[in-house]
PDB file of the backbone (N, CA, C, O) and the ligand in Angstrom, with CONECT records:
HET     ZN  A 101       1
ATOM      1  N   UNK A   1     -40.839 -10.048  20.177  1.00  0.00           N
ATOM      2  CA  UNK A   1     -39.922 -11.182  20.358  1.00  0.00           C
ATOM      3  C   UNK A   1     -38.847 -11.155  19.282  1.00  0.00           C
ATOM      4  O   UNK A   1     -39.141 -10.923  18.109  1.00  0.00           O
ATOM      5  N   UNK A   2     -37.539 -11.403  19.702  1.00  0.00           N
ATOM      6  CA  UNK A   2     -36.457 -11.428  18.866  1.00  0.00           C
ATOM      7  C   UNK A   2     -36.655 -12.934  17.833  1.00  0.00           C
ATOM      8  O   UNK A   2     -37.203 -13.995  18.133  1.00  0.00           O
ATOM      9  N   UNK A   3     -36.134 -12.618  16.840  1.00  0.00           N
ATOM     10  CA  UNK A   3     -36.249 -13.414  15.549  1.00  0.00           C
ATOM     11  C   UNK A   3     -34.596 -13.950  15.459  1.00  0.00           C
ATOM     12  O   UNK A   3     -33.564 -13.349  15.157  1.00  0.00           O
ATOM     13  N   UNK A   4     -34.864 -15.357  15.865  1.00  0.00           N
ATOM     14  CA  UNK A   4     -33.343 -15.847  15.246  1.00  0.00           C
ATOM     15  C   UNK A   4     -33.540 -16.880  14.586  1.00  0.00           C
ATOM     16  O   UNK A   4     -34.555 -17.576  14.618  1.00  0.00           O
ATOM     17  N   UNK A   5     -32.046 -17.136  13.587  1.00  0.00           N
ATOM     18  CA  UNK A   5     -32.213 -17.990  12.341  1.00  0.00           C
ATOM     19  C   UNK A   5     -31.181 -18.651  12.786  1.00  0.00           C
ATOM     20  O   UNK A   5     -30.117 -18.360  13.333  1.00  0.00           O
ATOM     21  N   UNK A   6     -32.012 -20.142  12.242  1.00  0.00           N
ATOM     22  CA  UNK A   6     -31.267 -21.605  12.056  1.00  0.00           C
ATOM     23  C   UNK A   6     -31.000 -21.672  10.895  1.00  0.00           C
ATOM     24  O   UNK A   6     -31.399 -21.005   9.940  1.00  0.00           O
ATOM     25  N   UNK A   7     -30.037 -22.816  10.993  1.00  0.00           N
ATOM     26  CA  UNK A   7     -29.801 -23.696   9.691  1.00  0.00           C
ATOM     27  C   UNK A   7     -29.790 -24.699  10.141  1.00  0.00           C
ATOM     28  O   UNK A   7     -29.487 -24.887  11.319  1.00  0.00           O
ATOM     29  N   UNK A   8     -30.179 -25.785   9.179  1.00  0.00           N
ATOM     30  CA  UNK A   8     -29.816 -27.321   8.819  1.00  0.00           C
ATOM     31  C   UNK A   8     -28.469 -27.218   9.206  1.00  0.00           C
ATOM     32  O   UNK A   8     -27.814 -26.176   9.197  1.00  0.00           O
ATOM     33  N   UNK A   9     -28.026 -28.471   9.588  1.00  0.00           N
ATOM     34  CA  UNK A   9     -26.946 -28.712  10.170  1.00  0.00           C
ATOM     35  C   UNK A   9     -26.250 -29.554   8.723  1.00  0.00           C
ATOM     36  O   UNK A   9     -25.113 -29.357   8.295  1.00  0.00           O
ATOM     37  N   UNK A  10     -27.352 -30.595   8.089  1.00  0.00           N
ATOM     38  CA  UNK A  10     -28.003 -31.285   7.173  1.00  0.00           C
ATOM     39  C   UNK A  10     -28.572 -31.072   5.761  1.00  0.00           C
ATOM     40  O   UNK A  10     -28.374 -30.067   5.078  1.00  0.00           O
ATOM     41  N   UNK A  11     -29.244 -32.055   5.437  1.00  0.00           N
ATOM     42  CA  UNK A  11     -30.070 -31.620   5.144  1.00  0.00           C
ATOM     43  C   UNK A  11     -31.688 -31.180   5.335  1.00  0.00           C
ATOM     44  O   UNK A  11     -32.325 -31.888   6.114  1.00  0.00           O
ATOM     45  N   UNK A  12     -32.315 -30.201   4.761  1.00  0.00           N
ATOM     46  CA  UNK A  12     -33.346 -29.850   5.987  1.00  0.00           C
ATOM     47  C   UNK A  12     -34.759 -30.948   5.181  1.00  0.00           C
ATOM     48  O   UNK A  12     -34.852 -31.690   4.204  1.00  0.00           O
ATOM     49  N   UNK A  13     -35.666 -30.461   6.310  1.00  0.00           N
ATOM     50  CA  UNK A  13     -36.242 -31.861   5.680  1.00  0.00           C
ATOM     51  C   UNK A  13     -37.453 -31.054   4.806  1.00  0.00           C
ATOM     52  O   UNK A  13     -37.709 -29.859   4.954  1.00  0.00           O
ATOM     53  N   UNK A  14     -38.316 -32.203   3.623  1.00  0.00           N
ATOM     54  CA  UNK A  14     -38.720 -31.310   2.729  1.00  0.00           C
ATOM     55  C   UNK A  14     -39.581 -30.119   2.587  1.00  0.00           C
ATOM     56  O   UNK A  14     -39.638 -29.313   1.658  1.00  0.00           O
ATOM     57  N   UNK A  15     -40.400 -30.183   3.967  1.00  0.00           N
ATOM     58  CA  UNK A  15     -41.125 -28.896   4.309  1.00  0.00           C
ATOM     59  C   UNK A  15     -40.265 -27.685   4.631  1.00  0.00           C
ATOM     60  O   UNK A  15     -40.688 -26.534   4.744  1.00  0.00           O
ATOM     61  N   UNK A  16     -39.328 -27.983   4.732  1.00  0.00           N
ATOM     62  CA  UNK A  16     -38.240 -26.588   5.260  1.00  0.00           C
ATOM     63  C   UNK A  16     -37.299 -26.074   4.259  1.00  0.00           C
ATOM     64  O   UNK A  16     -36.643 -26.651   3.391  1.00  0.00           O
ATOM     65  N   UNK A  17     -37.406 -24.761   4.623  1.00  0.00           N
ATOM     66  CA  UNK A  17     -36.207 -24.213   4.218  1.00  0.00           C
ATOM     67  C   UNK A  17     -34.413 -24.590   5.103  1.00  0.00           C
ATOM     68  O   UNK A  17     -34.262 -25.110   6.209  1.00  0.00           O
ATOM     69  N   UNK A  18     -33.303 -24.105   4.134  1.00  0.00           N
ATOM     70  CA  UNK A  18     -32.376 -24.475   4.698  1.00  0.00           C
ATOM     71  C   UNK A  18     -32.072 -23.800   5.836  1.00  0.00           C
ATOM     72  O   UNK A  18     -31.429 -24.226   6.795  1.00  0.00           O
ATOM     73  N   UNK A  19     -32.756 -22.303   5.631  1.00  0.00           N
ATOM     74  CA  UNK A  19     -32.707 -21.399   7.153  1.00  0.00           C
ATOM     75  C   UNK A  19     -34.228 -21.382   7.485  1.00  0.00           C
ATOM     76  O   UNK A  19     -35.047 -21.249   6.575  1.00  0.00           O
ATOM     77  N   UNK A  20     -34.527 -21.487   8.504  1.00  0.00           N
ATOM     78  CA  UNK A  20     -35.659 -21.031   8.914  1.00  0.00           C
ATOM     79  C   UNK A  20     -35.294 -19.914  10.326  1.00  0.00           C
ATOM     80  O   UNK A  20     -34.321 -19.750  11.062  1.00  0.00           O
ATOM     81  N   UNK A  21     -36.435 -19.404  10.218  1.00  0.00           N
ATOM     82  CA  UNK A  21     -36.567 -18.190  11.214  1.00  0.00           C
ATOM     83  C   UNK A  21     -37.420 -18.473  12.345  1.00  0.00           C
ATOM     84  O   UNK A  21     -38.347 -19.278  12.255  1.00  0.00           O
ATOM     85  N   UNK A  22     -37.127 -17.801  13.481  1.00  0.00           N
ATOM     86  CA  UNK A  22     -37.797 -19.202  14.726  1.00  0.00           C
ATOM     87  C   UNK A  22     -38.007 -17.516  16.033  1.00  0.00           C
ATOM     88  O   UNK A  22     -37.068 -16.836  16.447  1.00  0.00           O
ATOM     89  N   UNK A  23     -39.292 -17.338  16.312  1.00  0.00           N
ATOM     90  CA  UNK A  23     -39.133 -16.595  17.055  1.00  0.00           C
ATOM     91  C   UNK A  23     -39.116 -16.877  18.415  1.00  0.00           C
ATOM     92  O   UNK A  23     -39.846 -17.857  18.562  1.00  0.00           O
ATOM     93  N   UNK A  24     -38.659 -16.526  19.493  1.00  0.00           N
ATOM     94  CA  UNK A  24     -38.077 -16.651  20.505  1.00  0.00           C
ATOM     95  C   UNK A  24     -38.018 -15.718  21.576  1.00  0.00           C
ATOM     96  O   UNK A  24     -37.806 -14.523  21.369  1.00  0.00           O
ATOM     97  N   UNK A  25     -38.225 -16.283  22.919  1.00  0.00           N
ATOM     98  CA  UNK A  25     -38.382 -14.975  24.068  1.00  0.00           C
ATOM     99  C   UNK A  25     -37.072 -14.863  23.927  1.00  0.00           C
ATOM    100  O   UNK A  25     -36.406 -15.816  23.523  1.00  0.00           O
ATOM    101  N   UNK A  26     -36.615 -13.872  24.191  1.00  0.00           N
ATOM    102  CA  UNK A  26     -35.275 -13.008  24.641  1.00  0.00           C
ATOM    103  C   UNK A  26     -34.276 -13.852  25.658  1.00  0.00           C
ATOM    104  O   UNK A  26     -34.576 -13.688  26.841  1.00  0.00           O
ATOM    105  N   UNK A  27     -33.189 -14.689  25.430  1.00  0.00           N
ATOM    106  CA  UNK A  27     -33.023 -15.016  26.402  1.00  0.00           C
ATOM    107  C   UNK A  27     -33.013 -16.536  27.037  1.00  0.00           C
ATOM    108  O   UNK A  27     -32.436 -17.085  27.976  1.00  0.00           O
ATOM    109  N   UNK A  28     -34.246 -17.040  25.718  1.00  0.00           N
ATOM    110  CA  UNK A  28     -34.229 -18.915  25.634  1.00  0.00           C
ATOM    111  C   UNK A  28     -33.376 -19.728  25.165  1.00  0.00           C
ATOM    112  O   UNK A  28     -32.430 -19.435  24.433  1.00  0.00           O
ATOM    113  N   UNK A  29     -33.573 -20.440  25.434  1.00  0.00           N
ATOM    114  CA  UNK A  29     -32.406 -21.377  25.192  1.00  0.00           C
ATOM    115  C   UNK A  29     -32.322 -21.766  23.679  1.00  0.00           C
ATOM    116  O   UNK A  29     -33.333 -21.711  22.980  1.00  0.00           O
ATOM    117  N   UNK A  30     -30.803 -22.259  23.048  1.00  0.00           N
ATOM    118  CA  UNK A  30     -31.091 -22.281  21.414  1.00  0.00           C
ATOM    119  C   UNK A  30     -31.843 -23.284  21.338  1.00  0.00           C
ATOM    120  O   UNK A  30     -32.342 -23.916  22.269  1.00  0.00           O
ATOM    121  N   UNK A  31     -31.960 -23.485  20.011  1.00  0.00           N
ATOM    122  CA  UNK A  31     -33.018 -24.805  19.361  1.00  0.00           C
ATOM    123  C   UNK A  31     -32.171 -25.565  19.445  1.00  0.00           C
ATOM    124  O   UNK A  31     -31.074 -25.189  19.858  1.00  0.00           O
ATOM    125  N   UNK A  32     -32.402 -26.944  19.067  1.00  0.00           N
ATOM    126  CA  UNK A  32     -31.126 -28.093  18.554  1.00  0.00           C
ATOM    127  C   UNK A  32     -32.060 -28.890  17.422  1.00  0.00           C
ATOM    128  O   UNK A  32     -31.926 -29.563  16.399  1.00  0.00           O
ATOM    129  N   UNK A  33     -32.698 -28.563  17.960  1.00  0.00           N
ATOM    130  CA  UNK A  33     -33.673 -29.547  16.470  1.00  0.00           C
ATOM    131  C   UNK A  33     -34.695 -28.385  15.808  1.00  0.00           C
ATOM    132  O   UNK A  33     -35.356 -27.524  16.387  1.00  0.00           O
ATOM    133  N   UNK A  34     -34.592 -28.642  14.597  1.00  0.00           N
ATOM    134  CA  UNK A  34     -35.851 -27.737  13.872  1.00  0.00           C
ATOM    135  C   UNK A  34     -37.348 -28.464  14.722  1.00  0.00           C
ATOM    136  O   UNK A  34     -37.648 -29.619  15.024  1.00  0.00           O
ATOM    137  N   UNK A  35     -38.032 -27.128  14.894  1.00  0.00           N
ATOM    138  CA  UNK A  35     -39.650 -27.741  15.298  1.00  0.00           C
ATOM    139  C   UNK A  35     -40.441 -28.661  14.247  1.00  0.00           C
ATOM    140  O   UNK A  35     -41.531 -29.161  14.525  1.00  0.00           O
ATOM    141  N   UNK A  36     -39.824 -28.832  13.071  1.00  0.00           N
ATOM    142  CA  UNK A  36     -40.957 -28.820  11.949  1.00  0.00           C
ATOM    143  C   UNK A  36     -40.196 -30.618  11.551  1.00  0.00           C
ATOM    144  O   UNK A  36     -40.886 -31.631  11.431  1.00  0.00           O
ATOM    145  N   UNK A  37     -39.140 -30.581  11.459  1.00  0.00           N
ATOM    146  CA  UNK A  37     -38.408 -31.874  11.006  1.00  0.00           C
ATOM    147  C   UNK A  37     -37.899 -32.397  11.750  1.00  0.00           C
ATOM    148  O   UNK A  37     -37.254 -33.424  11.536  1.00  0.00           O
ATOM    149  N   UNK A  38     -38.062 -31.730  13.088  1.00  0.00           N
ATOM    150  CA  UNK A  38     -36.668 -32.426  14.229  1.00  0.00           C
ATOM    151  C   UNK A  38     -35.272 -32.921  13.582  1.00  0.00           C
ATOM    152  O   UNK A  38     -34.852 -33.865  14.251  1.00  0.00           O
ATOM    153  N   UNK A  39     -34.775 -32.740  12.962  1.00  0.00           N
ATOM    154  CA  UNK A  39     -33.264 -32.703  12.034  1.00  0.00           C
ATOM    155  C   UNK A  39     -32.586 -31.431  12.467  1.00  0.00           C
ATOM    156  O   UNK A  39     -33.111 -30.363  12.151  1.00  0.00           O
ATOM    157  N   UNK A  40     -31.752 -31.442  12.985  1.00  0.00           N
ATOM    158  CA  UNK A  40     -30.422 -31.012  13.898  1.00  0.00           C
ATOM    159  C   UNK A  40     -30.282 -29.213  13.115  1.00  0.00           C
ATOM    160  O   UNK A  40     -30.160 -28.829  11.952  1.00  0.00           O
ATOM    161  N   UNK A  41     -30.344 -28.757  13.963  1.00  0.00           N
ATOM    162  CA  UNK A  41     -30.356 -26.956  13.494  1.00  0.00           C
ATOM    163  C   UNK A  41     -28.731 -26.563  13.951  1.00  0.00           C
ATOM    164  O   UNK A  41     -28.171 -27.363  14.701  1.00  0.00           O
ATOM    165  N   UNK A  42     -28.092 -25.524  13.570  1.00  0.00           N
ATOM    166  CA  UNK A  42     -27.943 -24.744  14.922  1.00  0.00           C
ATOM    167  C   UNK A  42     -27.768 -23.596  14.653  1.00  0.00           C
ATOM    168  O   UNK A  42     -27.510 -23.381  13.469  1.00  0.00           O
ATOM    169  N   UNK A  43     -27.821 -22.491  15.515  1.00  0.00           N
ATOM    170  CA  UNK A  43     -28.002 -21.380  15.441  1.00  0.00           C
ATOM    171  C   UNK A  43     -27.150 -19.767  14.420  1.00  0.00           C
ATOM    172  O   UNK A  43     -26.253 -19.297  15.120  1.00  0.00           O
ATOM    173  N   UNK A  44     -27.281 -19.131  13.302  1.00  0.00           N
ATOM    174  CA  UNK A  44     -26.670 -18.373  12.551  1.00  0.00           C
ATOM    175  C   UNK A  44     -26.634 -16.717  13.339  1.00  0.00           C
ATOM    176  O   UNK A  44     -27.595 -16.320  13.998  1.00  0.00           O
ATOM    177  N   UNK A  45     -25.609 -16.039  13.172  1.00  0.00           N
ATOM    178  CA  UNK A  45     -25.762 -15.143  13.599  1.00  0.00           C
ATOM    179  C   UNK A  45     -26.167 -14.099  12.335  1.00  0.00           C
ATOM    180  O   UNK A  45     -25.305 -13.947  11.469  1.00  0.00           O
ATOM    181  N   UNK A  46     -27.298 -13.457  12.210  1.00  0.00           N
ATOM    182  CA  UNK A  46     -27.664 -12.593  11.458  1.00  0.00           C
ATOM    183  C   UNK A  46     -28.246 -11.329  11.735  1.00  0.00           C
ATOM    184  O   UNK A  46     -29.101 -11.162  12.605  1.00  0.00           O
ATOM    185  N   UNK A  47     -27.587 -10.040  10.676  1.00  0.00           N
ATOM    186  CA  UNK A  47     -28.027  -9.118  11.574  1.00  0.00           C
ATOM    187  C   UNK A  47     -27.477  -8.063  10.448  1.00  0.00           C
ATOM    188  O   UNK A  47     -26.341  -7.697  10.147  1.00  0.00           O
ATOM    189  N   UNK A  48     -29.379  -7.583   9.735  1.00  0.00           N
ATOM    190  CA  UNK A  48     -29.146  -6.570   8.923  1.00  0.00           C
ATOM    191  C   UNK A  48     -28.656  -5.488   9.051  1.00  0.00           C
ATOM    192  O   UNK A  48     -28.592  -4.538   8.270  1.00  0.00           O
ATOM    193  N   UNK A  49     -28.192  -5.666  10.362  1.00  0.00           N
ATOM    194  CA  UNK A  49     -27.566  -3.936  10.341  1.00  0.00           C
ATOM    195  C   UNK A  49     -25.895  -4.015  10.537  1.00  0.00           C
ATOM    196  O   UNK A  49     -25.338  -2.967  10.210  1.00  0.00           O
ATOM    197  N   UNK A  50     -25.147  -4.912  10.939  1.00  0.00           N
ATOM    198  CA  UNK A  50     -24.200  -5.176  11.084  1.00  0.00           C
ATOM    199  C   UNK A  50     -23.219  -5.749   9.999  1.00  0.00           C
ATOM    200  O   UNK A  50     -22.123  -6.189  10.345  1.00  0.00           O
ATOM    201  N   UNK A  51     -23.555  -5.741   8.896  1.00  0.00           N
ATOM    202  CA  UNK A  51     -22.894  -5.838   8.025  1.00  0.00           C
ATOM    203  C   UNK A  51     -21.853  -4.848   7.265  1.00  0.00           C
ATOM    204  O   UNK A  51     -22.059  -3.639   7.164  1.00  0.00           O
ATOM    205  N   UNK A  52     -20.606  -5.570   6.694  1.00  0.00           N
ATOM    206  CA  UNK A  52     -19.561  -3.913   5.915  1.00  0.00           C
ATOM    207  C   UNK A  52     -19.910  -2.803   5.632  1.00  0.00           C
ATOM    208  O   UNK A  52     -19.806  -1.626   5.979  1.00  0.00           O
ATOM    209  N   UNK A  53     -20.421  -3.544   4.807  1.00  0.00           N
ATOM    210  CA  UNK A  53     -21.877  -2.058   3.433  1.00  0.00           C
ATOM    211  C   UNK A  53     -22.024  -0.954   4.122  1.00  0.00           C
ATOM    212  O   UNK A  53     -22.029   0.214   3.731  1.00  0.00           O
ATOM    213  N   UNK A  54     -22.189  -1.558   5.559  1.00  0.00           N
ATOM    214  CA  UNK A  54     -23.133  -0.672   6.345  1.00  0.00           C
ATOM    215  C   UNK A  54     -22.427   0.614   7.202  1.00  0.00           C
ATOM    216  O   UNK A  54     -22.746   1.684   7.721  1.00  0.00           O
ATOM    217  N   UNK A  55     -21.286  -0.221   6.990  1.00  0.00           N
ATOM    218  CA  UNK A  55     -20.314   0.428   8.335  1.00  0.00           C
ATOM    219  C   UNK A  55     -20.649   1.489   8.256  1.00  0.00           C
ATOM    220  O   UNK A  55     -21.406   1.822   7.344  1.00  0.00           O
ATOM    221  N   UNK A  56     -20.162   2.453   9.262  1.00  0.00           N
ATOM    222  CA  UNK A  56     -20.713   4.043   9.457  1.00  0.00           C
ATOM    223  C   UNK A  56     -19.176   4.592   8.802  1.00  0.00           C
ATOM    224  O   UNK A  56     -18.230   3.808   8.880  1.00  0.00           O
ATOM    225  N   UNK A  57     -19.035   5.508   8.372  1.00  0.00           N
ATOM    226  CA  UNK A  57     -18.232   6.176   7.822  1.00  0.00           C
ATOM    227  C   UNK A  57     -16.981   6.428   9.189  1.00  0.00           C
ATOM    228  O   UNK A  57     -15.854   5.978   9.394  1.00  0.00           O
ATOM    229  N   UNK A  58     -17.633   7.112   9.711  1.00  0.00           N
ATOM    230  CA  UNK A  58     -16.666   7.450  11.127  1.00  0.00           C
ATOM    231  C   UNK A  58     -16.331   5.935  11.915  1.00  0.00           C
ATOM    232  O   UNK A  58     -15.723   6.070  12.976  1.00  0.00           O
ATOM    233  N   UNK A  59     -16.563   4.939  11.632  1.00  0.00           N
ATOM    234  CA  UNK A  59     -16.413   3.724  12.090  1.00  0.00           C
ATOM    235  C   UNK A  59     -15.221   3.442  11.434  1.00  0.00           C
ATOM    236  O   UNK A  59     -14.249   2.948  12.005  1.00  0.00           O
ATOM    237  N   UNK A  60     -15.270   3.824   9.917  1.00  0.00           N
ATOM    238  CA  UNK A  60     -14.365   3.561   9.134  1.00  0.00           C
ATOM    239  C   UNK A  60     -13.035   4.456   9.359  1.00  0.00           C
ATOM    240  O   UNK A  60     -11.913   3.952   9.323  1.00  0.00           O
ATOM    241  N   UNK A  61     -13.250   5.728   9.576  1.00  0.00           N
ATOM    242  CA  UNK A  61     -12.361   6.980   9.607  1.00  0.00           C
ATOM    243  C   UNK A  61     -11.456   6.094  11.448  1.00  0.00           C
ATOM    244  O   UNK A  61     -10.259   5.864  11.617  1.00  0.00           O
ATOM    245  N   UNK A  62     -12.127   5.945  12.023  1.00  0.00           N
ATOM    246  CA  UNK A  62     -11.645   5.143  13.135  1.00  0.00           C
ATOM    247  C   UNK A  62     -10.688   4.281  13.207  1.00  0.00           C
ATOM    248  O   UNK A  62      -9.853   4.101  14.092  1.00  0.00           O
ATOM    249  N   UNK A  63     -10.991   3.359  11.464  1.00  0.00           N
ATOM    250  CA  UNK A  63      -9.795   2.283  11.829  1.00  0.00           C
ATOM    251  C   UNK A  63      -8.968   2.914  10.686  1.00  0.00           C
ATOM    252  O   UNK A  63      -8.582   2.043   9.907  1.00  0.00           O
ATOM    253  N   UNK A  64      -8.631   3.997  10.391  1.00  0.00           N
ATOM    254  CA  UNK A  64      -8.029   4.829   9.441  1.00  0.00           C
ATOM    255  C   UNK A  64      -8.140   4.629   8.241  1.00  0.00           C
ATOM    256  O   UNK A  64      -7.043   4.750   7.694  1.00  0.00           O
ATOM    257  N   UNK A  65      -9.199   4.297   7.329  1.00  0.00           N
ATOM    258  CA  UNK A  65      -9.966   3.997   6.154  1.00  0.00           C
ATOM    259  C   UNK A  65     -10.708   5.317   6.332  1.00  0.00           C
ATOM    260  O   UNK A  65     -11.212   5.936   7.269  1.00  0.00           O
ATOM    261  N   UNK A  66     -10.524   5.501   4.792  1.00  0.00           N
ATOM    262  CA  UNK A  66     -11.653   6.593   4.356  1.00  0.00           C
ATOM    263  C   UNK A  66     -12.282   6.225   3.024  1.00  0.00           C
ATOM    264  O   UNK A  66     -11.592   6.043   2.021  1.00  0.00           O
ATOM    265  N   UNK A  67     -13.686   6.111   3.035  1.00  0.00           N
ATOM    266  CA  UNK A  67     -14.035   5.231   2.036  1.00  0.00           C
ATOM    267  C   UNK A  67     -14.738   6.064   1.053  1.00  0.00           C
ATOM    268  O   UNK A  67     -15.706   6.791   1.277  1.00  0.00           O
ATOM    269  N   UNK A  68     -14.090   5.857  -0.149  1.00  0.00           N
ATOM    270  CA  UNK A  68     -14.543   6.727  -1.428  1.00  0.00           C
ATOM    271  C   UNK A  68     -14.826   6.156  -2.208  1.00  0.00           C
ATOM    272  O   UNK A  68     -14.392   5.026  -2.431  1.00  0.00           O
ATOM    273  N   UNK A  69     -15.702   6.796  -2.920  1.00  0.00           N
ATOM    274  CA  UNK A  69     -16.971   6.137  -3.518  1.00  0.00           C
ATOM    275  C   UNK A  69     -16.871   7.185  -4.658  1.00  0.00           C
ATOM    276  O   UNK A  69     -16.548   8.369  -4.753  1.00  0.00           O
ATOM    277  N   UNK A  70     -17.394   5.979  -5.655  1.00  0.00           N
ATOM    278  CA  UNK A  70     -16.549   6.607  -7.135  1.00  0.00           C
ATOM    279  C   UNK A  70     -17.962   7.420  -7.668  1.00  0.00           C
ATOM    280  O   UNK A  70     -18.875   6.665  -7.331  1.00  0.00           O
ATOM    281  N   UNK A  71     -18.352   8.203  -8.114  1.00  0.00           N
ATOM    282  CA  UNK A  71     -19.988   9.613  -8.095  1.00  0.00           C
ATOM    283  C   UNK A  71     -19.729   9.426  -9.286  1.00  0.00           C
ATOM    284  O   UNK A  71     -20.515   8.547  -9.639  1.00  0.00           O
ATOM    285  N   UNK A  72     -18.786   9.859 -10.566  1.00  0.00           N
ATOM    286  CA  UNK A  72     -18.756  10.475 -11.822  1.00  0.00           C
ATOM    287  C   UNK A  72     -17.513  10.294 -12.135  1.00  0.00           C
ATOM    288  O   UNK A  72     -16.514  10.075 -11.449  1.00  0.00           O
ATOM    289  N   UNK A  73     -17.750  10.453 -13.676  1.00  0.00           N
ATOM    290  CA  UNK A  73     -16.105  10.006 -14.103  1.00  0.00           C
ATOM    291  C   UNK A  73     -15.133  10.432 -13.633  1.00  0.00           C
ATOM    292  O   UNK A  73     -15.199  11.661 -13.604  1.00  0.00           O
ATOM    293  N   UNK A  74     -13.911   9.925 -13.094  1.00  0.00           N
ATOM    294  CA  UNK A  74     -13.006  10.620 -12.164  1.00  0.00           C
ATOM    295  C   UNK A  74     -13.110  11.195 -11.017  1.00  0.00           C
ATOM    296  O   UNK A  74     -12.142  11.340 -10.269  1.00  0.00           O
ATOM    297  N   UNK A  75     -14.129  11.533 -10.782  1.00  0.00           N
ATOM    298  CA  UNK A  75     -14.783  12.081  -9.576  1.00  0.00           C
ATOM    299  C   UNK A  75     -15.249  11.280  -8.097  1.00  0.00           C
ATOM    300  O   UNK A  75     -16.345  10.746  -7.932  1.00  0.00           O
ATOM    301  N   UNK A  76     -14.310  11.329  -7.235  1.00  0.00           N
ATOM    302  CA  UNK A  76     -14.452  10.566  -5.777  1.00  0.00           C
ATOM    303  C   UNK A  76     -14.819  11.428  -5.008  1.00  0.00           C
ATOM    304  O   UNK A  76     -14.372  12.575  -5.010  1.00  0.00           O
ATOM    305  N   UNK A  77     -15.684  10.995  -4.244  1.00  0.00           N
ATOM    306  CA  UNK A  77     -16.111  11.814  -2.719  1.00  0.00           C
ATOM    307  C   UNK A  77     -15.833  10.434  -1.465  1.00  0.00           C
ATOM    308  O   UNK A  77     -15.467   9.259  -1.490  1.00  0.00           O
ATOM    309  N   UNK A  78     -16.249  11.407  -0.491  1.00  0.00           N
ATOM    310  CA  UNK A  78     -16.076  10.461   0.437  1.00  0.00           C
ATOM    311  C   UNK A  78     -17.424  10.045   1.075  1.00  0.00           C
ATOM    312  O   UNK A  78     -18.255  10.897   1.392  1.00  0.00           O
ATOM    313  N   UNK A  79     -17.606   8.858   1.239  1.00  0.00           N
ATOM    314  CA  UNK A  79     -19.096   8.843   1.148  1.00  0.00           C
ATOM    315  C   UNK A  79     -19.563   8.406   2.546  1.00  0.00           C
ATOM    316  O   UNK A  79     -18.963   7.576   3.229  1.00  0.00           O
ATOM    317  N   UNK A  80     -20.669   9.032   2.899  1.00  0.00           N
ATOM    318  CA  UNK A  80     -21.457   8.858   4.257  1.00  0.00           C
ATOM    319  C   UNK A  80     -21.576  11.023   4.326  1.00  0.00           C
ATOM    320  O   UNK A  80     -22.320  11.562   5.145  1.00  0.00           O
ATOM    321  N   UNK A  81     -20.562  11.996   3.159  1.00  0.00           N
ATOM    322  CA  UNK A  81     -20.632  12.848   3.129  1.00  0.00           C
ATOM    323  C   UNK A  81     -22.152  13.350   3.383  1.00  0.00           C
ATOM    324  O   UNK A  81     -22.482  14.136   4.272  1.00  0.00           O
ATOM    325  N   UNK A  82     -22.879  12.843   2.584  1.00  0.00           N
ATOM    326  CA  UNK A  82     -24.401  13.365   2.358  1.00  0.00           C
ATOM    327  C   UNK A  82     -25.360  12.510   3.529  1.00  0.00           C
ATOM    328  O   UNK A  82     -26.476  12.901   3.873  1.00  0.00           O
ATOM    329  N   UNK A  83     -24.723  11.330   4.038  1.00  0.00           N
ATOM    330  CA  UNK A  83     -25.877  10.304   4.442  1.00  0.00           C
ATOM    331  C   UNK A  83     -25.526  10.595   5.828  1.00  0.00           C
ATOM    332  O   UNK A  83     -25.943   9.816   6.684  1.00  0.00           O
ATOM    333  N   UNK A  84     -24.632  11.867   6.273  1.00  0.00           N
ATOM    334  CA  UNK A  84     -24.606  11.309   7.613  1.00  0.00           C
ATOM    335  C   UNK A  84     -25.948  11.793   8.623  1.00  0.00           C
ATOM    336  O   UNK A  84     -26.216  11.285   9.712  1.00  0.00           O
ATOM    337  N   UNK A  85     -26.357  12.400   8.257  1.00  0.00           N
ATOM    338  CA  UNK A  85     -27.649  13.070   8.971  1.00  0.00           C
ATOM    339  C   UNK A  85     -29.090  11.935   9.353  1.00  0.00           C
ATOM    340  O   UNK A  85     -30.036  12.029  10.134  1.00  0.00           O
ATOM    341  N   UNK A  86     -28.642  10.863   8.332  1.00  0.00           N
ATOM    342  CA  UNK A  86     -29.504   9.751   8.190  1.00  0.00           C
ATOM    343  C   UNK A  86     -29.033   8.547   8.339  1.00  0.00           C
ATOM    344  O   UNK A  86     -28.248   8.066   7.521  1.00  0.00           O
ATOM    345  N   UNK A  87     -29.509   7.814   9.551  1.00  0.00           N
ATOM    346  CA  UNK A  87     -28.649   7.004  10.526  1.00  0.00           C
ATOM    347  C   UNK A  87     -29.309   5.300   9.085  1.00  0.00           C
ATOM    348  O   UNK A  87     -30.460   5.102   8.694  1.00  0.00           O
ATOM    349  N   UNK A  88     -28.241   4.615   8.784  1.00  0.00           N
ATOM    350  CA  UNK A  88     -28.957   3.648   8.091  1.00  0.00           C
ATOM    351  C   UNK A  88     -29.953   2.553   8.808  1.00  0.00           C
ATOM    352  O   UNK A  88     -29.622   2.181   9.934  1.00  0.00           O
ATOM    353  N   UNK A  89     -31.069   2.049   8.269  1.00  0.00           N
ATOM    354  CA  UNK A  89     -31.802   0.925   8.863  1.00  0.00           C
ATOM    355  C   UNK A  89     -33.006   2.030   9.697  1.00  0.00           C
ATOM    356  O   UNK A  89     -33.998   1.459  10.152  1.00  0.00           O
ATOM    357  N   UNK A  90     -32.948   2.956   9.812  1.00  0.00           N
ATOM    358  CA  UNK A  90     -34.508   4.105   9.870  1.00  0.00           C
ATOM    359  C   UNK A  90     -34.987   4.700   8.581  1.00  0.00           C
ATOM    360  O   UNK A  90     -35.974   5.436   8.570  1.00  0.00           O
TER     361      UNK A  90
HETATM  362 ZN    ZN A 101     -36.581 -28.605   9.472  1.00  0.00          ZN2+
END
């Protein structure tokens, strides 16, 4: 089951965190209230793999960025050089 995260809309109430994580069939409908406080959620989009950091190099070379990454004094490479064989998040 896919894992999606709320937030307090609010404040959350004292058993909760400000995000909580809420698992979910694929496909259900969002929350509107936390299960735990009933105090108003709504839904965050999160997603460890989709972040900048992450971008793929050729993602980058795409939007005509080439991203170099500083190795040693003076010394730039272009980086995803070594990592591309190894897809990130495996
Ligand atoms: Zn709550």
């Amino acid at each position: 089951m896919p894992v999606y995260v709320y937030e307090h809309t609010g404040d959350p109430g004292k058993d909760c965190e400000k995000e909580i994580e809420i698992h979910q069939e694929f496909g259900s409908d969002h929350l509107e209230k936390c299960p735990k406080c009933k105090r108003k959620v709504r839904r965050i989009i999160k997603s460890a793999n989709f972040t900048v950091d992450h971008l793929a190099p050729t993602a980058l070379k795409e939007k005509g960025f080439t991203k170099l990454v500083r190795r040693d004094k003076g010394v730039y490479e272009i980086e995803g050089a070594a990592r591309d064989m190894k897809k990130p998040g495996t």
